[in-house]
C-alpha positions in Angstrom: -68.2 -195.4 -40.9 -68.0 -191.6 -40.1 -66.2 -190.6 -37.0 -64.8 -187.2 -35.6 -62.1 -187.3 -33.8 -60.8 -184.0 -32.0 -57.7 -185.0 -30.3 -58.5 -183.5 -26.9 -61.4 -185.5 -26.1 -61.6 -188.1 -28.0 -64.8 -189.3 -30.3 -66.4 -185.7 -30.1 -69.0 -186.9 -33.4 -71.0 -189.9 -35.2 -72.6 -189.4 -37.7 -76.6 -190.7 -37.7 -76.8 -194.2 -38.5 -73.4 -195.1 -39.1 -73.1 -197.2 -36.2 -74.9 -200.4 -36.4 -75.7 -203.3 -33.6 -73.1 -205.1 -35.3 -70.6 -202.5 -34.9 -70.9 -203.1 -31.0 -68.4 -205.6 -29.1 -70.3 -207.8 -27.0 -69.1 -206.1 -23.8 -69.6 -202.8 -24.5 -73.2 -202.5 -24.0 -74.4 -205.1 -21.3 -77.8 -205.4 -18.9 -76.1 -204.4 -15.9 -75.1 -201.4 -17.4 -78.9 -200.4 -18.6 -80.7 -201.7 -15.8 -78.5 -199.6 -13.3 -80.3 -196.8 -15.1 -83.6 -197.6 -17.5 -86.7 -199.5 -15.7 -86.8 -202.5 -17.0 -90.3 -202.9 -16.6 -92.2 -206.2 -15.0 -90.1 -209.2 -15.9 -90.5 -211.7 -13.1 -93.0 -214.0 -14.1 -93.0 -215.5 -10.4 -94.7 -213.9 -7.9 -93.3 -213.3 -4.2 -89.3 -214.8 -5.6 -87.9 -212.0 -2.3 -90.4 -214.9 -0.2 -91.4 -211.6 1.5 -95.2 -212.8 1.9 -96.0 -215.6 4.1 -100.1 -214.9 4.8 -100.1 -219.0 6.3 -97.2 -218.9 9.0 -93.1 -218.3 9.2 -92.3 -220.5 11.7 -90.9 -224.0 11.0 -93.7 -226.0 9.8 -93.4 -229.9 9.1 -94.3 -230.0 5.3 -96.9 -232.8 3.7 -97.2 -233.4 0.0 -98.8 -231.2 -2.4 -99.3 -228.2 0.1 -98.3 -224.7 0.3 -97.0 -224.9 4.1 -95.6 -221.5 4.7 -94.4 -219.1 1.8 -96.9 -217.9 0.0 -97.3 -219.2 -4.2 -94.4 -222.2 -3.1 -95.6 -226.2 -3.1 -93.9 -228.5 -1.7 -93.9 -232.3 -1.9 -92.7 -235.3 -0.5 -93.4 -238.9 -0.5 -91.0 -241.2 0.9 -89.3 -242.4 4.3 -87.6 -238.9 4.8 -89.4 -235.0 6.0 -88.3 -231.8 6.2 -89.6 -228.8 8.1 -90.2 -225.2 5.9 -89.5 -221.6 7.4 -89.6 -218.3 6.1 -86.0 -217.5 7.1 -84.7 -213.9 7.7 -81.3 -212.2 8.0 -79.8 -212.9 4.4 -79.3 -208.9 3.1 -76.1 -208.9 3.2 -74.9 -212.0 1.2 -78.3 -212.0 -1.3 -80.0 -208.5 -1.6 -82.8 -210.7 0.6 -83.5 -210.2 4.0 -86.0 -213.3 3.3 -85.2 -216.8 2.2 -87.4 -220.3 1.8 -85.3 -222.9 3.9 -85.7 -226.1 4.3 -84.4 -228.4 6.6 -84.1 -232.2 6.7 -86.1 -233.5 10.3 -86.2 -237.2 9.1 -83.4 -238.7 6.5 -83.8 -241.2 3.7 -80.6 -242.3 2.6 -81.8 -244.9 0.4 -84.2 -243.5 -1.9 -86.6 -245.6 -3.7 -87.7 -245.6 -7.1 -90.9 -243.8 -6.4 -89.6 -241.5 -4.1 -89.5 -237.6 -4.4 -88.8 -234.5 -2.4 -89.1 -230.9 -4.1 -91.1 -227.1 -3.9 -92.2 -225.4 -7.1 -94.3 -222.6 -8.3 -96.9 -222.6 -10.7 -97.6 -220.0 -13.2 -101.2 -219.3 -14.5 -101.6 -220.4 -18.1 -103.0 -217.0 -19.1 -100.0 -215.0 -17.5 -97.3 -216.9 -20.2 -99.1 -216.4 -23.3 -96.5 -214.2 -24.4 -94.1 -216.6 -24.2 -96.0 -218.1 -27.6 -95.4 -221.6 -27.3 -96.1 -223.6 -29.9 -95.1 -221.5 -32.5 -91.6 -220.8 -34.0 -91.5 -217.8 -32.2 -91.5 -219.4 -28.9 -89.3 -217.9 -26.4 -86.3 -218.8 -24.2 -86.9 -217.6 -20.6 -83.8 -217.7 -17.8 -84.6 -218.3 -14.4 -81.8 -216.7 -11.5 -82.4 -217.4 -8.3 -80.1 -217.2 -5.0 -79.4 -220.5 -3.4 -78.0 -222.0 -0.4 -77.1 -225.8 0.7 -75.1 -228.4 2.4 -74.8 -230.9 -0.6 -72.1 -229.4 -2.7 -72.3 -230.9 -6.5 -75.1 -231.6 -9.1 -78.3 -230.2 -8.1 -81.9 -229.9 -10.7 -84.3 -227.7 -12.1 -86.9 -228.4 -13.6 -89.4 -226.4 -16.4 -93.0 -228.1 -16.8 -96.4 -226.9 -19.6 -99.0 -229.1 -17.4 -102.4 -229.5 -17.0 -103.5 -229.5 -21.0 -103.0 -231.9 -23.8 -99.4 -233.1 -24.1 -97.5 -232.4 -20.6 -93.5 -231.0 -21.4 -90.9 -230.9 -19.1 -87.2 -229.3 -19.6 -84.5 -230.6 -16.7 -82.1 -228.6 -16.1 -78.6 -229.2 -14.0 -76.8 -226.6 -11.7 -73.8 -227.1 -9.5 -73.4 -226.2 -5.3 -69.5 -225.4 -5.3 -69.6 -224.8 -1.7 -71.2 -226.0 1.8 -73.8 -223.7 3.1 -72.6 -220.7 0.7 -75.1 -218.5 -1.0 -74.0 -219.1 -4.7 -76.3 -216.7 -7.6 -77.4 -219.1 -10.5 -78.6 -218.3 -14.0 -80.5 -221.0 -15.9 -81.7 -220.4 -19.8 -83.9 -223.5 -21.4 -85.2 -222.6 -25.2 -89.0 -221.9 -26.2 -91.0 -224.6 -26.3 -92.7 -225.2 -30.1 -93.9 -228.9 -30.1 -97.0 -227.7 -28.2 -99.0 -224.8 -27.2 -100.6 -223.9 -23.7 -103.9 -223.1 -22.7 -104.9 -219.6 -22.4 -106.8 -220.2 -19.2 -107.1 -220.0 -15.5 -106.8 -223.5 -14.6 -103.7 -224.7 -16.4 -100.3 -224.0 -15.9 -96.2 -223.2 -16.1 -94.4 -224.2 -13.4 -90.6 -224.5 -12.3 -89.6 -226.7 -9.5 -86.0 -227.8 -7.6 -85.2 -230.7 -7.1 -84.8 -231.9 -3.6 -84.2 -235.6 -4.9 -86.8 -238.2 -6.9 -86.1 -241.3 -7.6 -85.4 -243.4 -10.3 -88.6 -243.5 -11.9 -88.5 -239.5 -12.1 -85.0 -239.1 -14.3 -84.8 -238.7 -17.2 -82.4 -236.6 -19.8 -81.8 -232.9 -19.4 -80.9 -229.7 -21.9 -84.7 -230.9 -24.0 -87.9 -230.7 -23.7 -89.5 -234.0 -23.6 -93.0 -235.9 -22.8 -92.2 -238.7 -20.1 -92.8 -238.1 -16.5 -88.9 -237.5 -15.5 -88.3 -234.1 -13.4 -84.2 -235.0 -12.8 -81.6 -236.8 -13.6 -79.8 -239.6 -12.1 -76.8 -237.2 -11.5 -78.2 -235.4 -9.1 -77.3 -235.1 -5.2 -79.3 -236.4 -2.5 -80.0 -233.2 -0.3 -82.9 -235.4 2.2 -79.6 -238.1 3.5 -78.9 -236.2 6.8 -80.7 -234.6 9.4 -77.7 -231.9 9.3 -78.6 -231.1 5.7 -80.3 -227.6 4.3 -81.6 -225.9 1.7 -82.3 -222.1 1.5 -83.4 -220.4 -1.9 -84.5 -216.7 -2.1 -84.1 -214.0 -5.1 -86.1 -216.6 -7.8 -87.1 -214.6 -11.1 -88.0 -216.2 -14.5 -88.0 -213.6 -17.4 -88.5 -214.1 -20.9 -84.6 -214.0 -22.9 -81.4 -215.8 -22.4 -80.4 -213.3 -20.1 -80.7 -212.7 -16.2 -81.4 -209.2 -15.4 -81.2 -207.3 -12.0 -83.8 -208.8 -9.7 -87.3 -206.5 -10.2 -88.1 -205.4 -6.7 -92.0 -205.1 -5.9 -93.1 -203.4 -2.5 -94.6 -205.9 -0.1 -97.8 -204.2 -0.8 -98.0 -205.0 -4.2 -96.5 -208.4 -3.8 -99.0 -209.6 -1.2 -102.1 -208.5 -3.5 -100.3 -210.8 -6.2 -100.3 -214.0 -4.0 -104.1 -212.8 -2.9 -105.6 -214.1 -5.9 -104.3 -217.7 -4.0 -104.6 -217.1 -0.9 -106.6 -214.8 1.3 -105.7 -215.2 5.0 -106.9 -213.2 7.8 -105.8 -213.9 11.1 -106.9 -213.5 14.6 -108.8 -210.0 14.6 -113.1 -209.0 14.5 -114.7 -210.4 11.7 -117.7 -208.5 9.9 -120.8 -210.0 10.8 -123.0 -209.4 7.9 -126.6 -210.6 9.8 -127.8 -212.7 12.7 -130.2 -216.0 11.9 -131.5 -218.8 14.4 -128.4 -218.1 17.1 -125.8 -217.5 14.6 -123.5 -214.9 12.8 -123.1 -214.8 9.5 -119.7 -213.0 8.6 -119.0 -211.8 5.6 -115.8 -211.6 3.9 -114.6 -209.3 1.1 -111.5 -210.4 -0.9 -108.7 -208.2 -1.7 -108.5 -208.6 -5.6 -110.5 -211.5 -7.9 -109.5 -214.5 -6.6 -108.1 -217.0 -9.5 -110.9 -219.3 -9.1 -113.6 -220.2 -6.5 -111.9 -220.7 -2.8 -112.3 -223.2 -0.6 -112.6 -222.0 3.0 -110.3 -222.9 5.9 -110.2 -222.4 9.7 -108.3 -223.5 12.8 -110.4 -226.6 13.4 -110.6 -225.6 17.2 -114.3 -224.1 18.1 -112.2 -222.3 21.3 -110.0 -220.5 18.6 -112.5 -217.8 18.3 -115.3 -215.9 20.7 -118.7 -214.6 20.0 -119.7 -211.6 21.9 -122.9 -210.9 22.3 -124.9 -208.4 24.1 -121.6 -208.1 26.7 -120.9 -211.6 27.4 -118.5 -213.9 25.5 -119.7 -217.5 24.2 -117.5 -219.9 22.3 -119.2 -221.2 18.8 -120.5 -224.6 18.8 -120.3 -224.5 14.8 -118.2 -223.1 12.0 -119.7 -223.6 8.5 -118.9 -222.1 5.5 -121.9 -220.7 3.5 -121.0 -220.0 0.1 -118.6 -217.8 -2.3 -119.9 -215.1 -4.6 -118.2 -214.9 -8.1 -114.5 -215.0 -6.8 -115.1 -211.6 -5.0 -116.2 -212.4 -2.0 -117.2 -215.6 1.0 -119.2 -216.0 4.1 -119.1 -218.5 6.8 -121.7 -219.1 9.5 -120.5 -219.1 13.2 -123.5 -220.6 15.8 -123.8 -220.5 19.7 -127.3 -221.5 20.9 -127.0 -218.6 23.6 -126.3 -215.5 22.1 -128.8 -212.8 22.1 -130.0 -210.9 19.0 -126.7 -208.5 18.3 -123.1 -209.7 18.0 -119.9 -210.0 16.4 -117.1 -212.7 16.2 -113.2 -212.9 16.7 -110.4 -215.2 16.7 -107.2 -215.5 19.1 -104.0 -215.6 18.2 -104.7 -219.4 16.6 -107.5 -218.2 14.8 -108.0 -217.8 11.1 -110.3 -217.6 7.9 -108.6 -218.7 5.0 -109.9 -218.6 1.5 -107.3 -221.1 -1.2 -107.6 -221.0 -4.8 -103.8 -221.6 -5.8 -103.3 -224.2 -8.5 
């Protein structure tokens, strides 16, 4: 290899193409040092990992299974004697990069967790988004997930990876370890490409990475392979729901394709909440555009941000007082609230009806009130 050494200043020459990848020690050139100063470009293949967004609420809400209670693009579940309450927590900068963090807290314990029990939150991933990844081929790709995490239970904790939704369902456990009590700790996981099976390239089917609260025996299974039973854990793992002092916070989650963790990618809340719009379309108390006026009723018409990912189902309040019609100067509360129909993903319309208004109008909600238009997976 051709080199030029000066004396003074060392290495003053290379000549082209001497040097080869090969050439390099490991530590020389590492992903710190290139993201500090290239742009990576979009790796996170999560949306809203800084849980900056939260469209449905921030405040502690008791969770139920298979919901998205608070942060947007996160399900939870649960089905056992224990519950747990969800927040979108703030004040974590400092110690994660984050001001924002999911957290989790145990309102109800189960100490004794039965076979079909289970307790975890998870994001899905849109089939059509991972194509890249090329499953089912030899060329399949590792990804590593990093995420920020924070809990009581010190020891073995899970992660699990999961193709669902399309022929043969494959899942890839992973373990990672709390060292401390209520510490944020940064974890890196890498699991290997899958190439037994391929996923769909649609809308409808799905990746999706999940911790592990706790499951039961029914749920564990073997980790460090991808396999085809219905296991999410192992039987290692720590019991986070067996006291009502017990937490769990996790913010900073990115998945990227590799077996290594690069700096978090940063998205402005701006473009992050048009992202989780394609699930969830929330607006809250405010006017609502009244499109026409038929038989005593207002017909509002909603516009959504960005093509939702499939049609929406509508949501309100559930309280008629939530939200006032005023008409021709005087206020009426509704004595219906139906929804109408959704247009091609693009937009929805509901129909809001007091016997008493007059021929012009418009509609608003309180602070209670809401539409909300769901199409997450």
């Amino acid at each position: 290899m051709a080199v030029t050494i000066d004396g003074t200043t060392g290495v003053s020459a290379v000549q082209d193409g001497v040097v080869q990848t090969a050439d390099l020690a490991a530590g020389v050139v590492t992903t710190a040092k290139i993201a500090s100063s290239v742009n990576l470009g979009r790796r996170n293949m999560l949306i809203n990992g800084a849980m900056q967004v939260a469209q449905r609420g921030t405040g502690a809400i008791q969770a139920s299974s298979d919901t998205y209670p608070t942060i947007d693009r996160f399900k939870f579940f649960l089905s056992g004697g224990g519950a747990y309450t969800v927040e979108q927590d703030s004040g974590h900068q400092a110690d994660t990069g984050h001001d924002k963090a999911i957290k989790i807290a145990v309102t109800t314990a189960d100490t004794s967790i039965a076979a079909g029990d289970y307790y975890s939150f998870l994001q899905r991933i849109e089939s059509n988004s991972v194509q890249h990844l090329q499953y089912g081929t030899p060329s399949a790709k590792s990804v590593t997930l990093s995420f920020w995490v924070r809990a009581t239970k010190t020891g073995t904790h899970a992660v699990h990876f999961a193709k669902q939704g399309s022929g043969t369902d494959y899942r890839h456990i992973k373990e990672y370890t709390i060292n401390t009590t209520n510490t944020w700790e940064h974890k890196t996981i890498t699991i290997p490409g899958l190439t037994a099976a391929t996923i769909t390239n649609d809308a409808s089917t799905y990746f999706q990475v999940g911790w592990m609260l706790k499951y039961g025996s029914d749920y564990q299974g073997t980790k460090d392979s991808w396999i085809t039973d219905g296991h999410y854990t192992t039987a290692n793992a720590v019991n986070n729901m067996d006291s009502t002092s017990n937490t769990f916070y996790v913010t900073g989650v990115q998945l990227e394709v590799g077996d290594t963790a690069t700096p978090f990618e940063h998205r402005s809340y701006g473009e992050e909440l048009t992202l989780c719009q394609r699930y969830c379309f929330q607006l809250d108390g405010q006017d609502y555009s009244v499109m026409g006026m038929k038989d005593q009723s207002l017909e509002c018409f909603f516009p959504f941000p960005t093509t939702m990912r499939a049609q929406p189902t509508v949501h309100w309040s559930g309280t008629l007082s939530d939200y006032t019609i005023r008409s021709e100067g005087t206020d009426y509360t509704p004595t219906t609230f139906s929804q109408l129909g959704i247009r091609d993903y693009h937009y929805g319309w509901v129909r809001i009806t007091n016997s008493s208004v007059g021929a012009t109008g418009y509609v608003g909600g309180n602070a209670d009130g809401f539409v909300r238009f769901d199409s997450e997976l």
